[in-house]
Backbone as CSV, one residue per row, in Angstrom:
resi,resn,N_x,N_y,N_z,CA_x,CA_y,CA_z,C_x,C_y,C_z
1,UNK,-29.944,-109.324,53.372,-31.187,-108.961,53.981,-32.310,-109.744,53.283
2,UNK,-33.676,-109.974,54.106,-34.172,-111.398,53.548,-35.549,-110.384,53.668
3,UNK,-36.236,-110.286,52.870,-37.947,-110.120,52.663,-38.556,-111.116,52.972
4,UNK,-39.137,-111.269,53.882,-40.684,-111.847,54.160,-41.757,-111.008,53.488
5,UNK,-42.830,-111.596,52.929,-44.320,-110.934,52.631,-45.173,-111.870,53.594
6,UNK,-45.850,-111.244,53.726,-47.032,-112.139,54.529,-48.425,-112.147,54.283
7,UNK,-48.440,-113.150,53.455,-49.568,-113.671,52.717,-50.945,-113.788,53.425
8,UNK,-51.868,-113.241,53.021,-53.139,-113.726,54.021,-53.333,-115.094,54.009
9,UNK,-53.770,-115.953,54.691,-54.219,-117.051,54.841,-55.718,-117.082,54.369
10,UNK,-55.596,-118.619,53.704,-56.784,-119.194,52.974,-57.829,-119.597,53.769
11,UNK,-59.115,-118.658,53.747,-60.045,-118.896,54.326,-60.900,-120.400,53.926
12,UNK,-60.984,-121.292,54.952,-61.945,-122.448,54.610,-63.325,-122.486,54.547
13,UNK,-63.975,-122.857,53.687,-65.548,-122.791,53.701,-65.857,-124.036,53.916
14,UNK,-67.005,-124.089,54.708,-67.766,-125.184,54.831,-68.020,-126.023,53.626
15,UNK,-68.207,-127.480,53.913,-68.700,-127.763,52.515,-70.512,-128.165,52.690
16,UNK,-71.170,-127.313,51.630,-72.400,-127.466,51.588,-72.819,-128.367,50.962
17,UNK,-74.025,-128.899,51.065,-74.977,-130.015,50.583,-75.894,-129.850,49.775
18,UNK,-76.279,-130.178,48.391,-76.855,-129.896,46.913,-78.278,-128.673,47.773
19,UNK,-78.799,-129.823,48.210,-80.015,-128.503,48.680,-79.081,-126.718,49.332
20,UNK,-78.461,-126.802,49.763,-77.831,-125.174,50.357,-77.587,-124.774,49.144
21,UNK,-76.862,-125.215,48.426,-75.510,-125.059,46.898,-77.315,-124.090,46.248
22,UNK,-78.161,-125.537,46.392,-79.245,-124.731,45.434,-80.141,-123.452,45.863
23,UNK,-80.213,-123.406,47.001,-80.761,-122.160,47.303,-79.640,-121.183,46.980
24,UNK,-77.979,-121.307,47.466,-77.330,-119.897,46.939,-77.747,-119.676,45.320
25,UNK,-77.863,-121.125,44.505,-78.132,-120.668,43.482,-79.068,-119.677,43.057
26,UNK,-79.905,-119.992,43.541,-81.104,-120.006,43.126,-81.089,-117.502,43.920
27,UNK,-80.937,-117.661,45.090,-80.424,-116.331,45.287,-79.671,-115.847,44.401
28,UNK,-78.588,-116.331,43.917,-77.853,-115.575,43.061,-78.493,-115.464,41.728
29,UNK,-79.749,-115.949,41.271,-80.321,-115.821,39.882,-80.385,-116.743,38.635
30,UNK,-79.431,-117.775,39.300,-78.931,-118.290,38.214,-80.224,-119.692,37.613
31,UNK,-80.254,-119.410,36.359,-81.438,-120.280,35.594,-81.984,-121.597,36.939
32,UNK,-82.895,-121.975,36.696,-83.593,-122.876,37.353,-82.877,-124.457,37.164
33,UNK,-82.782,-123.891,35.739,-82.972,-125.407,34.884,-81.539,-125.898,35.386
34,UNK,-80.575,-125.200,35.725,-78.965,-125.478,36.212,-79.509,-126.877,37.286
35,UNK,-80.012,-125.920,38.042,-80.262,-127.000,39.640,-81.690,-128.025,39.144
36,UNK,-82.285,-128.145,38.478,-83.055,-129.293,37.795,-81.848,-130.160,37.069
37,UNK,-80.993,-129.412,36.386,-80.192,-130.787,35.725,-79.065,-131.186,36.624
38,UNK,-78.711,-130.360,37.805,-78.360,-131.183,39.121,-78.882,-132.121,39.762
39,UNK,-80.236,-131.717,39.568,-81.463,-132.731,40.264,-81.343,-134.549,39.870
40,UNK,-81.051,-133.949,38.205,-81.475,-135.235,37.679,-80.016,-135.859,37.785
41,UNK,-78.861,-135.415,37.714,-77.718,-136.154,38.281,-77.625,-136.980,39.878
42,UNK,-78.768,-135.688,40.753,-78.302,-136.705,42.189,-79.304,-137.338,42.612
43,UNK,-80.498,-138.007,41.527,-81.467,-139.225,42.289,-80.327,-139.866,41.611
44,UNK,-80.786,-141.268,42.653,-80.165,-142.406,42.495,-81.211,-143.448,41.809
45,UNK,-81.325,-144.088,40.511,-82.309,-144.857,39.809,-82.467,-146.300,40.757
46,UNK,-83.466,-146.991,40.962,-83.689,-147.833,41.904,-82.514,-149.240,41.240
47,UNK,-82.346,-149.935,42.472,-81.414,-150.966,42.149,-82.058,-152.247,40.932
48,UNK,-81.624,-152.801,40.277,-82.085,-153.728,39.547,-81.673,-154.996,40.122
49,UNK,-83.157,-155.940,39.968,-82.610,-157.437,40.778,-81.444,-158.071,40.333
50,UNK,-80.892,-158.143,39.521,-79.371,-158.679,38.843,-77.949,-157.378,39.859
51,UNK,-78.588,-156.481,40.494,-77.823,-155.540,41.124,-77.628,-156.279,42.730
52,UNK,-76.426,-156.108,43.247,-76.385,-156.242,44.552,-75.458,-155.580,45.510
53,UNK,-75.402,-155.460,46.498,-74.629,-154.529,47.735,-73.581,-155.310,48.391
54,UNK,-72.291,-155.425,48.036,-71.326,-155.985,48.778,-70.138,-155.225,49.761
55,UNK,-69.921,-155.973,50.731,-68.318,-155.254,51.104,-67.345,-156.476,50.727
56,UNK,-66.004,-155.591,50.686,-64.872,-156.121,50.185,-63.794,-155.694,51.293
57,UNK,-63.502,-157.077,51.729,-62.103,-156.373,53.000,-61.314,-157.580,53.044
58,UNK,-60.167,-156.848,53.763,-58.951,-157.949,53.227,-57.868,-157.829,54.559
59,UNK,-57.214,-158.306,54.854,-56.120,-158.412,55.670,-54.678,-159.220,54.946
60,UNK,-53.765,-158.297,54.353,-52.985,-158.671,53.056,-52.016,-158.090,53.917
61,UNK,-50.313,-159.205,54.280,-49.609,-158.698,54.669,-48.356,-157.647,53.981
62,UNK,-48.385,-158.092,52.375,-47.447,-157.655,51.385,-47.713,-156.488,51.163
63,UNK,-46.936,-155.230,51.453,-47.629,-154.062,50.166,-47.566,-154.152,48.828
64,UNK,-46.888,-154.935,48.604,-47.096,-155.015,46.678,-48.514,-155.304,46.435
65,UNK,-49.059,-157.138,47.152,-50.032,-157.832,47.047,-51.488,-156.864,47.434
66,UNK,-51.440,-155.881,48.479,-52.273,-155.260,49.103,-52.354,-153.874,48.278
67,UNK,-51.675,-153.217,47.401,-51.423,-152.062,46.741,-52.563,-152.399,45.443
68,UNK,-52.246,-153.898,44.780,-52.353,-154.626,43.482,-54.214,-154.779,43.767
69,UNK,-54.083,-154.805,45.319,-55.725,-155.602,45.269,-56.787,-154.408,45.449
70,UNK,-56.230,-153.368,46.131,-56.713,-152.125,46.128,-57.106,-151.182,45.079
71,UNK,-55.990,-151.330,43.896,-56.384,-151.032,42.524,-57.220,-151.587,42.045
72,UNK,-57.272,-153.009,41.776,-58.422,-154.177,41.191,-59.447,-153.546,41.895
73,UNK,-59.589,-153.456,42.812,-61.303,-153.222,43.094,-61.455,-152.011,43.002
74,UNK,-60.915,-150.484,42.950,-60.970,-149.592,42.184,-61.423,-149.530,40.839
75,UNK,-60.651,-150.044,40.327,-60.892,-150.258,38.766,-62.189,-151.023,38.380
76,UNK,-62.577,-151.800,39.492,-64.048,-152.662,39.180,-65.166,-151.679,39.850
77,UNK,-64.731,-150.159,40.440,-65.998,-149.455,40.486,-66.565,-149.512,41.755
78,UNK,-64.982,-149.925,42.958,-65.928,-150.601,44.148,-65.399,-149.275,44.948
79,UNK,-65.739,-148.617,46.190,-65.197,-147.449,46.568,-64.851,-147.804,48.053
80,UNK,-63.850,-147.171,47.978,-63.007,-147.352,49.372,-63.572,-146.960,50.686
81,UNK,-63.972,-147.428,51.686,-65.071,-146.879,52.751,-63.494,-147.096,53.972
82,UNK,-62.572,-147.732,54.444,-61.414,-147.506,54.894,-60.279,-148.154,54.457
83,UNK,-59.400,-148.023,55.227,-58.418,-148.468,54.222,-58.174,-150.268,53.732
84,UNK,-58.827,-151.184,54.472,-59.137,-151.895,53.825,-60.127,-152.157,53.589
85,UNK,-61.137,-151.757,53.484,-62.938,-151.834,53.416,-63.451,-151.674,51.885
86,UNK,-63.958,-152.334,51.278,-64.479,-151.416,50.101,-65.761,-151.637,50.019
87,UNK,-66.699,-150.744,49.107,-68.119,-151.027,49.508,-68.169,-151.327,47.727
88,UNK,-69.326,-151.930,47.196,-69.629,-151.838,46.032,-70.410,-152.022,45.585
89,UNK,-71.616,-151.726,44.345,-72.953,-152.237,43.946,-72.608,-152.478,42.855
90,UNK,-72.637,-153.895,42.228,-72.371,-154.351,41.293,-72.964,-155.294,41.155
91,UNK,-73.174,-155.814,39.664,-74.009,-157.057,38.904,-73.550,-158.307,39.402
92,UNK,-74.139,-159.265,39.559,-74.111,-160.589,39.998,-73.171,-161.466,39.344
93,UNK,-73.285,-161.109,38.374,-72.042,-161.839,37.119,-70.921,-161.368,37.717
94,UNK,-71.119,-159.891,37.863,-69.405,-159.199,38.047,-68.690,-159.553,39.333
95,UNK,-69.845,-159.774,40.774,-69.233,-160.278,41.508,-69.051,-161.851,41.564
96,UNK,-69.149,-162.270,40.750,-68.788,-163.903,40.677,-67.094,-163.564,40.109
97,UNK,-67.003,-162.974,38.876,-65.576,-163.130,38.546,-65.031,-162.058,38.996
98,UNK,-65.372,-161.494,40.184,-64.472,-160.042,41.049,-64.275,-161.836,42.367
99,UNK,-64.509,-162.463,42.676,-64.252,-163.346,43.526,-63.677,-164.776,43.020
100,UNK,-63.586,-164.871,42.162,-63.088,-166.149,41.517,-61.643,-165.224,40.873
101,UNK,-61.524,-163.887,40.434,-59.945,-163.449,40.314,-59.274,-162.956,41.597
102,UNK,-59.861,-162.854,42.598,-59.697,-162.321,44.240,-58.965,-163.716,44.512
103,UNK,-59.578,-164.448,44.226,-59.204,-165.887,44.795,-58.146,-166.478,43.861
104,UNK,-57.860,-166.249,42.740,-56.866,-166.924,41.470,-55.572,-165.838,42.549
105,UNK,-55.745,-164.690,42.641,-54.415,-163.639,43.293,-53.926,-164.379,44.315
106,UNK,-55.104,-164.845,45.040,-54.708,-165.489,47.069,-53.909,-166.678,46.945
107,UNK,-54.697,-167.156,45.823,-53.232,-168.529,45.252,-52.257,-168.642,44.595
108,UNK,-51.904,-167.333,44.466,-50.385,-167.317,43.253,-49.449,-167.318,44.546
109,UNK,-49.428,-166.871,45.548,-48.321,-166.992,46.442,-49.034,-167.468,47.784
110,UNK,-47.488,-167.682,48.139,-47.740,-168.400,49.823,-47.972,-167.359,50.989
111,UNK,-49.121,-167.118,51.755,-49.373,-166.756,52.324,-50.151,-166.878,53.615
112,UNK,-50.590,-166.276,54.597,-51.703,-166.452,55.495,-52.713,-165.225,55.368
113,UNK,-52.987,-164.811,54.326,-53.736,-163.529,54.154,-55.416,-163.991,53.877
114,UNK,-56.523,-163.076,54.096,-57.357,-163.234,53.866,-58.542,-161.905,53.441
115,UNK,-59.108,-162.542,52.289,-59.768,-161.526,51.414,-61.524,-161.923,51.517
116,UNK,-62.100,-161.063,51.946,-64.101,-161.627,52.389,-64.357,-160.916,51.572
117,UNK,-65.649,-161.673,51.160,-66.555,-160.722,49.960,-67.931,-160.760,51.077
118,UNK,-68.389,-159.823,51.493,-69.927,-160.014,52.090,-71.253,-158.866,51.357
119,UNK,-72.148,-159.948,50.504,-72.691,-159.667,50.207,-73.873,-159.040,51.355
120,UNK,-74.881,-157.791,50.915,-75.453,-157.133,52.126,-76.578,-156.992,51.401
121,UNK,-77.638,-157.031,51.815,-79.044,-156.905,51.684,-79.536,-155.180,51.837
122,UNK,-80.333,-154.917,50.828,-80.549,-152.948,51.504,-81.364,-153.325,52.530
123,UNK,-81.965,-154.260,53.158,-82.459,-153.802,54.372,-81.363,-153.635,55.742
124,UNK,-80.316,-154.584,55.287,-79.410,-154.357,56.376,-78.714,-153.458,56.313
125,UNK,-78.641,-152.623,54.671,-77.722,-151.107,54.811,-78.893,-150.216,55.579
126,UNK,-79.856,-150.446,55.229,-80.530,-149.359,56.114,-80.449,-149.627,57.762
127,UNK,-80.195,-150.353,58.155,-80.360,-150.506,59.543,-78.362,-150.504,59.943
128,UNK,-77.846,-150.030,59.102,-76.487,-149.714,59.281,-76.076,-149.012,60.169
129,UNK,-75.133,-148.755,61.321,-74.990,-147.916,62.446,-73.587,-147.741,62.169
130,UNK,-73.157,-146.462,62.327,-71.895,-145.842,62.463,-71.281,-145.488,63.536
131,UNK,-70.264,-145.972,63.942,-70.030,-145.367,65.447,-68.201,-144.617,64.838
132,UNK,-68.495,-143.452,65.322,-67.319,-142.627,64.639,-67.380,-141.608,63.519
133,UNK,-66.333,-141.662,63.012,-66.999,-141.115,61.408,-67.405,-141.810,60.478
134,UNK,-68.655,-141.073,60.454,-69.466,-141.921,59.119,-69.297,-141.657,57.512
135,UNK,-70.019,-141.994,57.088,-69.747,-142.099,55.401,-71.048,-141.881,55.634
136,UNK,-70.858,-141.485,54.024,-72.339,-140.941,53.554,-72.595,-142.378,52.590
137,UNK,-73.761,-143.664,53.253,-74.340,-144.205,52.614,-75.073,-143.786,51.266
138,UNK,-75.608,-142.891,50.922,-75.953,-142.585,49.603,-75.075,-142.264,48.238
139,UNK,-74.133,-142.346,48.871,-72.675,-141.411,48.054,-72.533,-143.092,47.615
140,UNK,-72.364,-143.792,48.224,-72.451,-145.512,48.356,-72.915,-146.232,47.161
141,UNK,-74.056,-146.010,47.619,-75.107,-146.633,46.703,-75.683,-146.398,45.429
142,UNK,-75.380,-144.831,45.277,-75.599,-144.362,44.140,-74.656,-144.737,42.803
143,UNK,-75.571,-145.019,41.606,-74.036,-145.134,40.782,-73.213,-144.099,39.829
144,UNK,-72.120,-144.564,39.901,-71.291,-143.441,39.263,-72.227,-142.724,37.835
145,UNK,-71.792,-141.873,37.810,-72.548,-140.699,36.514,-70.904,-139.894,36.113
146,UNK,-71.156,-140.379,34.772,-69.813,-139.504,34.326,-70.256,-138.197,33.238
147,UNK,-69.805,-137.177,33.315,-69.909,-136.224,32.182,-68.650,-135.519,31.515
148,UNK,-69.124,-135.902,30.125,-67.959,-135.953,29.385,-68.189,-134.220,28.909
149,UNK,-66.989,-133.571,28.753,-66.931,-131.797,28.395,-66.680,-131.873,26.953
């Protein structure tokens, strides 16, 4: 003879956006200063001219070669917008040798694959159009903030 229990099912919550998060806070009592030092985590500090806005996309037939190149630009801080798309704001230096080792990879083997770097201007991210699902451009542009416990 076999027991079943029957578990309630996991209710899903919406996911809210810093301003909602801060008003429940702020209802529930909790110090001010919490959602001020949220504050100061989610401006984004203005770009510096040595800073610039690129995409990174590729058409790589190998999964080894395409697995390998997906990490590399991970690891250089660039964030995945689809599955071959990456977006990134990075220093001018960094994208010189993020494209001169992009290009040392494309020539170690024989292939017909191809890897674009397109650098983007913020006036043209702002005039950016999404058709589908979008991404949150600010999530984008902003740079990473780490906090160590």
């Amino acid at each position: 003879m076999r027991l079943y229990i029957n578990m309630p099912r996991r209710t899903r919550y919406p996911i809210k956006t810093l301003p909602e998060r801060q008003n429940d806070w702020a209802e529930a009592g909790l110090p001010t200063v919490f959602g001020q030092w949220l504050d100061w985590f989610g401006k984004t500090p203005p770009k510096r001219p040595e800073e610039m806005y690129c995409f990174i996309y590729y058409d790589i037939e190998s999964d080894k070669i395409r697995r390998l190149v997906a990490k590399l630009l991970e690891k250089q801080g660039c964030v995945r917008v689809q599955k071959s798309v990456f977006f990134a704001r990075i220093h001018r230096r960094r994208y010189a040798e993020l494209t001169d080792l992009l290009r040392q990879i494309q020539q170690l083997y024989n292939n017909q694959d191809s890897i674009m770097l397109l650098p983007v201007g913020e006036d043209m991210l702002n005039s950016l159009h999404c058709i589908g699902q979008s991404f949150d451009l600010e999530l984008l542009t902003a740079p990473k903030n780490t906090i160590f416990v």
